[in-house]
C-alpha positions in Angstrom: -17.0 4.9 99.1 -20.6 3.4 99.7 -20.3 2.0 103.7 -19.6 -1.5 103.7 -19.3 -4.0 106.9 -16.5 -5.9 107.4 -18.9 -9.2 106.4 -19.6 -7.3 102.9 -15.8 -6.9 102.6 -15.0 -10.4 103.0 -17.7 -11.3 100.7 -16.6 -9.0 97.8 -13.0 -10.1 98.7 -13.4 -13.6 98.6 -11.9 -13.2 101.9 -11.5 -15.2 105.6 -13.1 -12.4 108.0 -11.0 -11.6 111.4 -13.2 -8.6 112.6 -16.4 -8.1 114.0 -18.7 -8.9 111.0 -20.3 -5.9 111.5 -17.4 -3.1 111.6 -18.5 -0.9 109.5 -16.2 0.8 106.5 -17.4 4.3 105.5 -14.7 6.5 104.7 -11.5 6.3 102.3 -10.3 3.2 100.8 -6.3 3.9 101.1 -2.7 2.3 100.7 -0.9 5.0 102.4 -1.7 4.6 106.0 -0.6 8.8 105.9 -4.3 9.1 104.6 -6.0 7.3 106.8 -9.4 9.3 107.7 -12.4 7.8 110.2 -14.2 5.0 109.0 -11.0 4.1 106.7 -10.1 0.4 104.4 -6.6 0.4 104.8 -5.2 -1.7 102.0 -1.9 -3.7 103.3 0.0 -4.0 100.1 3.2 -6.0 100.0 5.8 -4.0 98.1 9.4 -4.3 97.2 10.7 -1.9 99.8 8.1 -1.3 102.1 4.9 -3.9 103.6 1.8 -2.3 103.8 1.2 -4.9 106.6 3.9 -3.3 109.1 1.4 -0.1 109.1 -1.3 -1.8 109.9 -1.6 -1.2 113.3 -0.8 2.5 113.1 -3.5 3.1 110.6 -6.1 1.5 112.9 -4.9 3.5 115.6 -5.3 6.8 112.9 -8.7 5.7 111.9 -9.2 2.9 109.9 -11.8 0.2 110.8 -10.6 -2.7 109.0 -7.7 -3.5 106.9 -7.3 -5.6 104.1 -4.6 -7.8 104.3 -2.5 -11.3 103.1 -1.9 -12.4 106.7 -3.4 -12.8 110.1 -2.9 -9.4 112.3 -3.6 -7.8 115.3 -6.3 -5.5 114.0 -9.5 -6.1 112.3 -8.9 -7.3 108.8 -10.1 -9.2 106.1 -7.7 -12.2 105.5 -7.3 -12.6 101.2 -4.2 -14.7 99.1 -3.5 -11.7 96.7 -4.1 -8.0 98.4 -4.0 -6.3 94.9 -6.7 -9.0 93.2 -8.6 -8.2 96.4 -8.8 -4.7 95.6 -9.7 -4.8 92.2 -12.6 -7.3 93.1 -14.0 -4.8 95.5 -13.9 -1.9 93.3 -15.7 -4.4 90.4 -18.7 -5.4 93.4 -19.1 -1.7 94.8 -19.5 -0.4 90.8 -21.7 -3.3 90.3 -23.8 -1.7 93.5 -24.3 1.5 92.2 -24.8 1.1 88.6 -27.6 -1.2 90.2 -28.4 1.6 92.4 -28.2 4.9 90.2 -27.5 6.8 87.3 -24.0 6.3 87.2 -22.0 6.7 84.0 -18.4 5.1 83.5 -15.5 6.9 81.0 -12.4 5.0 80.2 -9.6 6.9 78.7 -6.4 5.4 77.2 -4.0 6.2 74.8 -0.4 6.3 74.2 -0.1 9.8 74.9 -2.5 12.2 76.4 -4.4 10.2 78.8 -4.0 12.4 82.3 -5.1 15.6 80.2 -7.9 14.1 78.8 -9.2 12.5 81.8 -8.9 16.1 83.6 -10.7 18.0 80.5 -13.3 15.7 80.7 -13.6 16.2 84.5 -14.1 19.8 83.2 -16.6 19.2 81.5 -18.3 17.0 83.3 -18.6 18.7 86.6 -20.9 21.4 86.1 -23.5 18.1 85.2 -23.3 16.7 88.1 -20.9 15.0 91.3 -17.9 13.4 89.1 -15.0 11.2 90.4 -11.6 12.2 88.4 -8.2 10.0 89.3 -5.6 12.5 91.2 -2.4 12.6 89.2 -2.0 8.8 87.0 -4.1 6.6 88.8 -4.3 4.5 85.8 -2.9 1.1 87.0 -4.1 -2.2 88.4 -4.0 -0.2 91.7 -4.3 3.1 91.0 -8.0 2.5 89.0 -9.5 0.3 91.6 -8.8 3.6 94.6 -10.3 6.0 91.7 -13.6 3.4 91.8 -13.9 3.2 95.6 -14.1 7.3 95.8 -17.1 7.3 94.2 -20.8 6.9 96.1 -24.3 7.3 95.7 -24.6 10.7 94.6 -21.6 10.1 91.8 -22.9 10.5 88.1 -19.8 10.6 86.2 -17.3 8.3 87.0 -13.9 9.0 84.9 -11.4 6.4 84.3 -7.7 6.5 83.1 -6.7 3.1 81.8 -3.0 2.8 81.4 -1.2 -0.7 80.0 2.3 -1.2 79.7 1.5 -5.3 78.0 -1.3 -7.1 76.3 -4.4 -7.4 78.4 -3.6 -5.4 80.9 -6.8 -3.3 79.6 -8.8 -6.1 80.1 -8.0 -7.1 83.3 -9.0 -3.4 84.3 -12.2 -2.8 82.3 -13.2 -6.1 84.5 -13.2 -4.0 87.5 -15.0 -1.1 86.0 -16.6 -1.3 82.5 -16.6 1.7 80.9 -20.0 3.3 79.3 -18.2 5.5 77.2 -14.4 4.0 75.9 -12.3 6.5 74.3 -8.7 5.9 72.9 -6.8 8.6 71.6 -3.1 7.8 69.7 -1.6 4.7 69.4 2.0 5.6 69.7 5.0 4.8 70.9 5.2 4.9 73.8 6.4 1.3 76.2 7.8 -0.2 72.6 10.3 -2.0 74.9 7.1 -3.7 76.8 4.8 -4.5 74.4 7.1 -5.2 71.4 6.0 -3.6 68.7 3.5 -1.2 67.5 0.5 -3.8 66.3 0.9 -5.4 70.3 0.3 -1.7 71.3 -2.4 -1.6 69.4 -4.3 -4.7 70.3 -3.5 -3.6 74.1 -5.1 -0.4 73.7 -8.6 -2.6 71.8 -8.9 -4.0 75.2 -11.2 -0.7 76.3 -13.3 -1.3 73.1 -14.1 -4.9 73.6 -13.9 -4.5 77.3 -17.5 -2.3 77.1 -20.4 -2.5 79.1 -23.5 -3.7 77.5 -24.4 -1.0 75.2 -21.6 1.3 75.5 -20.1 3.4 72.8 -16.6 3.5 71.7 -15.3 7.2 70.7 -11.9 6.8 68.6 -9.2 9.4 66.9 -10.3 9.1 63.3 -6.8 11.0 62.4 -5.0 7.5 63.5 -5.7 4.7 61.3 -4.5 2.1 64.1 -7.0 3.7 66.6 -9.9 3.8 63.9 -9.9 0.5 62.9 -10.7 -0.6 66.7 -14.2 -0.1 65.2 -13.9 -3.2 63.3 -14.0 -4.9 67.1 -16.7 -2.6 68.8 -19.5 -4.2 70.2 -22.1 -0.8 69.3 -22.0 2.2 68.4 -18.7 3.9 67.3 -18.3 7.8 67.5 -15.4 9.1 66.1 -13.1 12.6 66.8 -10.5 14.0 64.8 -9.5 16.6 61.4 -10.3 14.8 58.6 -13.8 15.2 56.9 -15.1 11.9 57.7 -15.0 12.5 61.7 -18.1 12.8 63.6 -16.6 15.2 65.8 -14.6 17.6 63.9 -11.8 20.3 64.5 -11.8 23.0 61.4 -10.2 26.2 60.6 -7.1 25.2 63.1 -4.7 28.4 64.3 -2.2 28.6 67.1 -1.6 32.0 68.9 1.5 33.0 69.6 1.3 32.0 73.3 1.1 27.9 71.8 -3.0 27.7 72.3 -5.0 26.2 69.6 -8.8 27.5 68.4 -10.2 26.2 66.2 -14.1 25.7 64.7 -15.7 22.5 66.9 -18.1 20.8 64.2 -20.4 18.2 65.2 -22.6 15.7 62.5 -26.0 15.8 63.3 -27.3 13.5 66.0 -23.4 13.1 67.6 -24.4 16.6 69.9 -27.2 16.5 72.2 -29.2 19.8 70.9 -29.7 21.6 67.5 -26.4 23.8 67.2 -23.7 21.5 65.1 -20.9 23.8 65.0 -19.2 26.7 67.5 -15.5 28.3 68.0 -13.2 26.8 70.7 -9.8 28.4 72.0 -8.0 26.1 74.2 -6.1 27.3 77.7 -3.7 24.8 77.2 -0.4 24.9 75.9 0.5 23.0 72.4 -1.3 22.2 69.0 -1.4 18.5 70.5 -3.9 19.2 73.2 -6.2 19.6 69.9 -6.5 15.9 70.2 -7.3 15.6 73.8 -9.8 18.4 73.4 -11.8 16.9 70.6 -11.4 13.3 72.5 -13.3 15.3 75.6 -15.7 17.0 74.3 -16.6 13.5 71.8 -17.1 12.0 75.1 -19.0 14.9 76.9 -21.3 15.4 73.8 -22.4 11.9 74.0 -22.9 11.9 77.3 -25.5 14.6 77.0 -23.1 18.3 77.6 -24.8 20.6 75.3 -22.3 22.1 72.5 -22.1 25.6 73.7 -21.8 24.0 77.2 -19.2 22.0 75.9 -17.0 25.1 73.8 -17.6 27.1 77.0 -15.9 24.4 79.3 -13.2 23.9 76.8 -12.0 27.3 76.7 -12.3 27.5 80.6 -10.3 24.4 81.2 -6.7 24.4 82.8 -4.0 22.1 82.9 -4.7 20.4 86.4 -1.9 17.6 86.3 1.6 18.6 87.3 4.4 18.7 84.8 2.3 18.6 82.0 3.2 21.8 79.4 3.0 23.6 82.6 3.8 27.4 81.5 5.5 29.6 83.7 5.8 33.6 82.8 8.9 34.4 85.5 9.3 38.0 86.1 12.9 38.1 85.1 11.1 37.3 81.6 12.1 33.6 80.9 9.0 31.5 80.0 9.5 28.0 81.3 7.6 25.1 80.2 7.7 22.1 82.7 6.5 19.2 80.3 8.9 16.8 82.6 5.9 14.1 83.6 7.1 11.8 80.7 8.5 11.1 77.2 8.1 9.2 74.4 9.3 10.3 71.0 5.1 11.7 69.7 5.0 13.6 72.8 8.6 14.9 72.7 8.0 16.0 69.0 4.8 17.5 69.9 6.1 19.7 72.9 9.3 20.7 70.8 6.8 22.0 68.5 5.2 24.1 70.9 8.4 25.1 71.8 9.2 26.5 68.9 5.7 28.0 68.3 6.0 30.0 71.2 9.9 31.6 71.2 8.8 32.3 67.7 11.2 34.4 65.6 12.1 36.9 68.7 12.9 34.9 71.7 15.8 32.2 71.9 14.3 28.8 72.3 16.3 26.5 75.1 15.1 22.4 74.9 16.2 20.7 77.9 15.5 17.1 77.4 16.2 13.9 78.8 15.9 10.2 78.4 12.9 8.5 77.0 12.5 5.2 78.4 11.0 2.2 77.8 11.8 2.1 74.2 13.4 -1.2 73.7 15.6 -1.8 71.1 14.5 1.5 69.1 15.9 3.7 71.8 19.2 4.8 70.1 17.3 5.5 67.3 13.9 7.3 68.5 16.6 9.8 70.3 18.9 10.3 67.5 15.5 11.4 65.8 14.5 13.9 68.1 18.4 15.6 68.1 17.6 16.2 64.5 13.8 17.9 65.0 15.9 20.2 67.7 17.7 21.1 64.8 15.2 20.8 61.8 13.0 23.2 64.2 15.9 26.1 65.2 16.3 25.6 68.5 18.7 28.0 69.6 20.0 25.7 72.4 19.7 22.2 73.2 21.1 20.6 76.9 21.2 16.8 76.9 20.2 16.3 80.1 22.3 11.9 81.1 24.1 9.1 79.2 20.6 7.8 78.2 19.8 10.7 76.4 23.1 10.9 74.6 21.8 9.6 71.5 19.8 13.3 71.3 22.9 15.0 71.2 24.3 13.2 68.9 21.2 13.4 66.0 21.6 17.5 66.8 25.3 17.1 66.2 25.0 14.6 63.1 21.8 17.0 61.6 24.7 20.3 61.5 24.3 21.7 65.0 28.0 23.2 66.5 29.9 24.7 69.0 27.4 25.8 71.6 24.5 25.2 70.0 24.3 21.5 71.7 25.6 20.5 75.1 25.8 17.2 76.8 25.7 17.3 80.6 26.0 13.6 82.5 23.0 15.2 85.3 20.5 17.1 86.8 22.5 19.0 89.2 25.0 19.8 86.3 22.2 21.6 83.9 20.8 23.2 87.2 24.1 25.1 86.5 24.7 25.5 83.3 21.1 27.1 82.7 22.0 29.4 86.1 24.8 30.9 83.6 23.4 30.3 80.4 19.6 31.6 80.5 18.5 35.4 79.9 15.8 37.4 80.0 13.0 36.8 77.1 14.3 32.4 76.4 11.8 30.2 76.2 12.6 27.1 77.9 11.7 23.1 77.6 11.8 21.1 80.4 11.2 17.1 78.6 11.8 13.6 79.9 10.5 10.4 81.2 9.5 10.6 84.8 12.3 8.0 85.8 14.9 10.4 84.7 14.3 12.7 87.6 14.3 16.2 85.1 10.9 17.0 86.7 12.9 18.1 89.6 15.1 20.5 87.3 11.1 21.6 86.4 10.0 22.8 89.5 13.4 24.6 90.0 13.2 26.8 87.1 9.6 27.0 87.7 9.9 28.2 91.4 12.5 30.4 90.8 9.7 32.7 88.9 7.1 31.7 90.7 8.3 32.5 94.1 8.6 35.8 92.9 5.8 36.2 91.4 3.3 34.9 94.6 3.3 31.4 93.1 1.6 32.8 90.0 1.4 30.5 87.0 0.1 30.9 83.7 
């Protein structure tokens, strides 16, 4: 973060200053007093469970030179009514700074599906330009965003944002504290039904980025969704789109999948989109599953009108990793099970989309093993959006399918109901219970699925299979 005095803190705040107005804050802006460094803000959030305000006094004692807090303590603070509003306005007045100060170029990234890997292609990309700021993990929230801001500084040219909603202007609220230069959405899916309450209210949540704009900013949409698309209609400039259809600015052509799940495909640009003369070049993708198409073109959209060159930009693409845990994280065990940890979350287009992979990559000579969970957050389409996916386990030959909680049930019963028997299917009520089964039941050459929302707890069943080859491999992962 740019330093700050404690005076500058309460001014940004709109807080009542209990410090030495001239304690200065230089170095992290936390709410874990764990990561407290010299020079820290330690941010006393009020939580459920735990009070940010009962570290307080250890964090100072770690490091921190002031701490922003809801009530009067024994340490230097900065005194506001709402600790989380207080955040957000400081990340919105130290971006205000530096925009005033520099060269500094915003991204927001949203989407039903695909915002983490998109956010850490584009970090890919972007590097090699210049110093970027990337959220760790899904910093995406109204606190989460505000912490991504405050990490950047003087020297910070690209400033990448992942802008997650879970309700009607939650989007707004957030492109308030950072206004993005560049506003990219990707699907419009279904993921949070339950929340928003319906697929158009997902839709005008996920607008929010486009109308939420700096001045003269430019939206980059998914021309393949027709939902996302017509956000241009409320685009305050210029519109670039991404996607496969002929009418896409930014183009994918001549699309394959190897056997090992990773897309190439021909990366064509219209004239003027790109930043130099060459309009088209070959792409091959590291990651794992025909859906990363989509993030790709969304990234390189973004990073083409931000200036990357187009060979700079194929070159980066076919470099980039998967840097988010849990995410079609591919595993090549020595005993010869492939394990793919796609455990982060669920919502029926992702699940779809990674059963595809699934079966892409077990092809006709390896057995295929889909371990799924509960997808949450669906409202009252959940019974149904499960019984769907039993059937595409089916529809897609998966050789064996473990239903991984009662939530999930519904899964087990659309395999059952679609013609799958006898051991094909199995329903286990917990983690601990398909740690087992899969102990007995997997063999040497199964490709395995690991798939469910994070509050299921099948990430842990992830890193088990996942450590069990990579242990004995030296932690190597593909």
């Amino acid at each position: 973060m740019i330093e700050l005095t404690a005076a500058q803190v309460a001014a940004a705040t709109g807080g009542r200053l209990s410090a030495d107005p001239e304690v200065r804050v230089g170095g992290p802006v936390v709410v874990d007093s764990r990561r407290v460094a010299p020079g820290s803000l330690f941010v006393a959030l009020p939580g459920e469970h735990v009070d940010g305000h009962d570290y307080a006094a250890g964090a100072v004692a770690a490091g921190a030179t002031l701490v922003l807090a809801a009530r009067e303590l024994d340490v230097p603070c900065v005194v506001v009514d709402d600790v989380q509003a207080a955040l957000g306005e400081l990340a919105r007045h130290v971006l205000a700074t530096l925009r005033e100060r520099g060269d500094l170029r915003v991204v927001g990234v949203t989407g039903s599906v695909g915002k983490t890997t998109t956010k850490d292609l584009l970090g890919q990309l972007l590097r090699p330009e210049g110093p970027t700021v990337v959220p760790r993990g899904s910093f995406n929230n109204e606190i989460g965003l505000p912490l991504t801001v405050l990490e950047a500084d003087e020297s910070t040219r690209f400033l990448v944002l992942e802008m997650g909603a879970s309700g009607v202007g939650h989007l707004t609220y957030l492109t308030r504290i950072a206004p993005p230069d560049v506003s990219v959405v990707l699907v419009v899916g279904s993921a949070h039904l339950g929340e928003f309450g319906g697929i158009e209210a997902v839709a005008r949540a996920k607008s929010e980025i486009v109308t939420g704009l700096a001045p003269g900013g430019v939206a980059v949409l998914n021309a393949d969704d027709l939902r996302v698309a017509a956000m241009a209609d409320v685009a305050p400039g210029e519109v670039v789109t991404f996607g496969t259809i002929p009418a896409a600015d930014v183009r994918a052509e001549d699309l394959g999948i190897d056997r090992t799940g990773r897309a190439s495909f021909t990366l064509r640009v219209r004239l003027g989109a790109a930043g130099d003369a060459a309009t088209s070049a070959r792409a091959t993708l590291g990651l794992v599953g025909e859906h990363h198409v989509t993030n790709a073109l969304a990234a390189a959209t973004a990073a083409l009108r931000l200036g990357v060159a187009l060979p700079d930009v194929v070159a980066r693409l076919s470099d980039a990793r998967a840097l988010s845990p849990h995410r079609m994280q591919v595993t090549e065990r020595p005993d010869g099970i492939t394990v793919i940890d796609d455990s982060y979350n669920a919502n029926p287009d992702s699940m779809r989309a990674a059963l595809k992979a699934l079966a892409v990559m077990a092809g006709r000579d390896r057995r295929s093993v889909a371990v799924l969970g509960e997808m949450l957050e669906l409202g009252e389409d959940s019974r149904v959006a499960h019984d769907d996916i039993g059937r595409l386990v089916v529809r897609l030959n998966v050789k064996l399918l473990v239903v991984v909680g009662e939530g999930a049930g519904g899964i087990h019963d659309g395999a059952t109901q679609e013609g799958s028997w006898g051991d094909e299917t199995r329903f286990v009520p917990d983690v601990e219970t398909a740690s087992a089964l899969l102990r007995d039941e997997l063999q040497e050459g199964d490709v395995v699925l690991v798939k469910a929302s994070n509050g299921s707890g099948l990430w842990r069943l992830g890193d088990e299979l996942a450590a069990a080859g990579a242990d004995a491999a030296g932690g190597e992962r593909a």
